[in-house]
TORGU-207156 format. One line per field, with one value per residue (C-alpha): chain; x negated, y, z negated; residue in three letters. Coordinates in nm, 4 decimals. Layout:
cadena: A/... $
px: X/... $
py: Y/... $
pz: Z/... $
residuo: ALA/... $
END
This chain:
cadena: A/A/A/A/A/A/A/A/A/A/A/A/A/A/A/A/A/A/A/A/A/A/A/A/A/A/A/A/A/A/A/A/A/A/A/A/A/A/A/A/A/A/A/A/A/A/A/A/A/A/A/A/A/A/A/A/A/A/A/A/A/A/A/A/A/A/A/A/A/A/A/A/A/A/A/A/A/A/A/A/A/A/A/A/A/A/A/A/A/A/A/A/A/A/A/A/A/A/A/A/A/A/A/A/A/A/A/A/A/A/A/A/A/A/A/A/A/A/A/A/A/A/A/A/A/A/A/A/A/A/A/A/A/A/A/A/A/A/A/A/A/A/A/A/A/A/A/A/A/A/A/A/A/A/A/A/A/A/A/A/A/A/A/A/A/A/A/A/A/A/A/A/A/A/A/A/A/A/A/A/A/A/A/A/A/A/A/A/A/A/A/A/A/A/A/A/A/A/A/A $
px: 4.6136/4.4675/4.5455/4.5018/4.5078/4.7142/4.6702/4.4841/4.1280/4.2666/4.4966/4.2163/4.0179/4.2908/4.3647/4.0421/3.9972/4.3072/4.1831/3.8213/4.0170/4.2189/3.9237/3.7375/4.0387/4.0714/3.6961/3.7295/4.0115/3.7868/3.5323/3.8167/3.9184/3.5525/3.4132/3.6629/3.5660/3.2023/3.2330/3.4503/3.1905/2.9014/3.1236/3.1878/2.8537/2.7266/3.0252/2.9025/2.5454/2.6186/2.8421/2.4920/2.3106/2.5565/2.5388/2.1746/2.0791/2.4098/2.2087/1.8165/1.9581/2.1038/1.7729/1.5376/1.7996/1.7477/1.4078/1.3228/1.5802/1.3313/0.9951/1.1978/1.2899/0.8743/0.7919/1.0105/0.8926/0.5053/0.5600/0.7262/0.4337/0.1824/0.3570/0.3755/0.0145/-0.0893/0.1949/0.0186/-0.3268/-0.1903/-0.0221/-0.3049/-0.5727/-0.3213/-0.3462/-0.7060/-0.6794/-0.4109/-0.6401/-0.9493/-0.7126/-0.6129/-0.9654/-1.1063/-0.7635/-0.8382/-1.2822/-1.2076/-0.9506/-1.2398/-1.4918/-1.2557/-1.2120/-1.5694/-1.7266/-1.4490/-1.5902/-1.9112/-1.8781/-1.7077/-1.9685/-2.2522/-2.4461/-2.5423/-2.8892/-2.8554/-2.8075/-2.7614/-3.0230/-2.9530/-2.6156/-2.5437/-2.2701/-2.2185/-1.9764/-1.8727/-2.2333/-2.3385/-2.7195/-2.8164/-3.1109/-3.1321/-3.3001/-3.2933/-3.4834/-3.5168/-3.4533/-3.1697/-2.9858/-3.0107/-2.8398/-2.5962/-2.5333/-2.5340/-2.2698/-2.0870/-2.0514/-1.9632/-1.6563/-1.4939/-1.4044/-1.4527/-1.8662/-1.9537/-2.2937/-2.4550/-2.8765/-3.1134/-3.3925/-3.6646/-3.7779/-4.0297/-4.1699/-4.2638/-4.3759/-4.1469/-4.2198/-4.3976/-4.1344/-4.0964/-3.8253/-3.7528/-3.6096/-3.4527/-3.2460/-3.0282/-2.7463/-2.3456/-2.0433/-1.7479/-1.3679/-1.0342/-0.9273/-0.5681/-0.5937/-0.6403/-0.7833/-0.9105/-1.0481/-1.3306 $
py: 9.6816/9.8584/9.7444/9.9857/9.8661/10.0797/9.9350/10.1688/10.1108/10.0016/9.7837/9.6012/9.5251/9.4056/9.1412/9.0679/9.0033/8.7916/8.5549/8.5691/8.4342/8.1633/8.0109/7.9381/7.8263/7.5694/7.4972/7.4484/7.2099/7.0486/6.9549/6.8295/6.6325/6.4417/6.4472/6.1249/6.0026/5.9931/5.8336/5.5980/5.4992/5.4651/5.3097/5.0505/5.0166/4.9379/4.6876/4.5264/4.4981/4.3551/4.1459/4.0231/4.0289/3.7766/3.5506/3.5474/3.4694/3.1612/3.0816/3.1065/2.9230/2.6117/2.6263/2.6246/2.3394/2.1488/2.1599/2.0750/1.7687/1.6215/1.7364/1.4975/1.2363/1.2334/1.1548/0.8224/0.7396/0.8190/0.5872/0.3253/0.3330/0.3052/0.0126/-0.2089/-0.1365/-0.2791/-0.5912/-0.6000/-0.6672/-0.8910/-1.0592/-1.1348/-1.2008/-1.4762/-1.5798/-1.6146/-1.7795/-2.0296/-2.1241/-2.1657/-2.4330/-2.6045/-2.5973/-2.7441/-3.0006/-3.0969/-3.1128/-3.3799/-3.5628/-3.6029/-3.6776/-3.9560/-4.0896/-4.0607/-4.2246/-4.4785/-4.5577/-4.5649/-4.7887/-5.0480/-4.9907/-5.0800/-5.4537/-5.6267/-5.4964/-5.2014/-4.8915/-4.4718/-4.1995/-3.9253/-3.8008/-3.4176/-3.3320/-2.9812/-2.9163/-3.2480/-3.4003/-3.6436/-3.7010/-4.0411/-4.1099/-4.5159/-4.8278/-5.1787/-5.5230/-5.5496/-5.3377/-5.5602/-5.5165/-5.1204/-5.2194/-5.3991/-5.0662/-4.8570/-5.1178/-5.1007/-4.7403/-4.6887/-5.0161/-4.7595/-4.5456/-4.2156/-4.2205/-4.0456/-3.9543/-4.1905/-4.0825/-4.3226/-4.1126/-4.3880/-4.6597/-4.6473/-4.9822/-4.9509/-5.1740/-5.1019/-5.3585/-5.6042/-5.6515/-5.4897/-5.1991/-5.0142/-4.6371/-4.5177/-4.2047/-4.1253/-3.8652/-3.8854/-3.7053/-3.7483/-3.7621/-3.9081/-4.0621/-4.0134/-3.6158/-3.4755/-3.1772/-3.1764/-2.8983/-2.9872 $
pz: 3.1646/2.8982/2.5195/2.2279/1.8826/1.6721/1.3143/1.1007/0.9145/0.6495/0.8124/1.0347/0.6992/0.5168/0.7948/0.8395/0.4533/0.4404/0.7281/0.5608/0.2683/0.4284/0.6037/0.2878/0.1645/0.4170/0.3272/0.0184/0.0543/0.3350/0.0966/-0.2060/0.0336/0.1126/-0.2406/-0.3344/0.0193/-0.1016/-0.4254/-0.2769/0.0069/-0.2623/-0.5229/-0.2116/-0.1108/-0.4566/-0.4635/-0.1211/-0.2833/-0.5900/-0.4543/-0.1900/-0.4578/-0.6552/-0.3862/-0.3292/-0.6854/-0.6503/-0.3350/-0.5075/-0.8204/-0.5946/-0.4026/-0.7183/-0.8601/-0.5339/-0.5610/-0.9023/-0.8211/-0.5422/-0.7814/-0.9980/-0.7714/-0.6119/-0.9381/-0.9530/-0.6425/-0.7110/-1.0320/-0.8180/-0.5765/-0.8447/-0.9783/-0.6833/-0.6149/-0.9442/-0.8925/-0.5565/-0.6822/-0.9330/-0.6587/-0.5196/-0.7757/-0.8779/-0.4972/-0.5179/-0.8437/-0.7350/-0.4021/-0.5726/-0.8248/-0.4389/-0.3454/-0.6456/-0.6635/-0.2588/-0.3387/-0.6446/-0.4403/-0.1756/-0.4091/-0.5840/-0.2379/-0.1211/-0.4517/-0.3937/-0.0590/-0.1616/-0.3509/-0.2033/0.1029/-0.1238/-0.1340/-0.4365/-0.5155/-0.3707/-0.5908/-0.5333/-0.7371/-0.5372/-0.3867/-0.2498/-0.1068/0.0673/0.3434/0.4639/0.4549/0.2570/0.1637/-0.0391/-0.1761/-0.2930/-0.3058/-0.2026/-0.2503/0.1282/0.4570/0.5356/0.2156/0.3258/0.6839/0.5566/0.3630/0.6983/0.8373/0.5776/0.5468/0.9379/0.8517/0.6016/0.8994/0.6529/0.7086/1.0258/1.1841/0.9590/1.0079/0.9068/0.7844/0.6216/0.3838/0.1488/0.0252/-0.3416/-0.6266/-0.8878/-1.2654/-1.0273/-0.7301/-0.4232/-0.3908/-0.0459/-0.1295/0.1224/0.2548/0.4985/0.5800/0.6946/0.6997/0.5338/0.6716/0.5540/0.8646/0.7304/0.7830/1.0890/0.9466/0.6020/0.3395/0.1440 $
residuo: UNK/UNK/UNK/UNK/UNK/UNK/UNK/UNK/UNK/UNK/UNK/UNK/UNK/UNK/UNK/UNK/UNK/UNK/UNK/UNK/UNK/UNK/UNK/UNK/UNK/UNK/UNK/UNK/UNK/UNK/UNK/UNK/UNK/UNK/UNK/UNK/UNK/UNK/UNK/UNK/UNK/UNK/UNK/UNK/UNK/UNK/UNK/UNK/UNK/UNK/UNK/UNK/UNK/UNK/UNK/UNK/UNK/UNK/UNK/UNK/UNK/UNK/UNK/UNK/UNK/UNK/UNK/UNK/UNK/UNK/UNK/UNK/UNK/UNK/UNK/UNK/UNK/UNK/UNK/UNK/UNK/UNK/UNK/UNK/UNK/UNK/UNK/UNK/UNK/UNK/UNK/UNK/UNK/UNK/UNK/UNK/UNK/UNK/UNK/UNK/UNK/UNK/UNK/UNK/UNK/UNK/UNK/UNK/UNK/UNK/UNK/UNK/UNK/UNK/UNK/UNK/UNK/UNK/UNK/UNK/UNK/UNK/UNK/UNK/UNK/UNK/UNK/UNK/UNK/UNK/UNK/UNK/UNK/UNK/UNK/UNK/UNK/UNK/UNK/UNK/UNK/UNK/UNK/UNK/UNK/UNK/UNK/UNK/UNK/UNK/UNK/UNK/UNK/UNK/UNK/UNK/UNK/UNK/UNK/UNK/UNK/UNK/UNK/UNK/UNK/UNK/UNK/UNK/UNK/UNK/UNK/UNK/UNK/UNK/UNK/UNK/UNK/UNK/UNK/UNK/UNK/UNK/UNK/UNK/UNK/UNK/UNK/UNK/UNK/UNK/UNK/UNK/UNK/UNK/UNK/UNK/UNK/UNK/UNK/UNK $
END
């Protein structure tokens, strides 16, 4: 079927004008409409990152609070440490001090008791110039007006029960203002039979 338009020249440019017009109409309405659109989108996206940013710098700001809190709190504990070190050596310089007091206390207890001993153990005309003591072991150096008087003086010693080991070492007859002196020396050890285990 064959159509034929029968509008004129003018007619065909006249519609075709008037829908020219009406499309960029629509177009221009088109793009009023999406210009609020757009602000509205980067007005909201500048809300969304100021509102992450806000929260960040909250978050930062607790974080950098936290922090300087346990800076704060090493710092007590760094001082804490350093002062129970130092009450530590204290502690234990007053230790040493306080055994070395016990030590000295338990050696002139022994020696009171050991001179004590000693003394009782010795005979008439028998006397002591030399006495060391290191240890437990006793070295005396004396003299006598006979060889006997100086085993009586061995006897005696091992009756005391705190002379062990008692080594006879020798006797040296000497002429001492015009009568005759035997100097002796011999070696022991010393032990309070009341202790099983003694410091000296």
């Amino acid at each position: 079927m064959i159509k034929v338009n029968l509008l004129s020249p003018e007619k065909k440019d006249l519609a075709h004008g008037v829908a020219a017009t009406e499309s960029f109409a629509d177009e221009a309405k088109a793009n009023e409409l999406s210009v609020p659109a757009i602000i509205g989108a980067i007005v909201l996206t500048i809300f969304i990152i100021g509102g992450m940013y806000f929260l960040q710098s909250n978050k930062f700001s607790d974080v950098k609070k936290s922090l300087e809190v346990r800076k704060a709190r090493l710092t007590e504990l760094e001082d804490v440490l350093e002062t129970l070190k130092v009450l530590e050596n204290t502690k234990k310089i007053l230790k040493n001090k306080v055994d070395i007091i016990q030590s000295l206390n338990a050696r002139k207890q022994v020696a009171v008791k050991m001179m004590d001993q000693l003394s009782r153990a010795l005979p008439e005309m028998v006397w002591l110039s030399n006495m060391k003591f290191n240890n437990r072991t006793l070295s005396l150096k004396g003299s006598a007006l006979s060889n006997n008087l100086v085993a009586d003086f061995i006897n005696n010693l091992k009756s005391t029960n705190y002379f062990k080991s008692i080594k006879f070492k020798d006797s040296v007859r000497k002429k001492k203002s015009g009568v005759d002196v035997f100097d002796f020396r011999l070696d022991c050890t010393f032990s309070d039979p009341s202790k099983k285990k003694g410091t000296v």
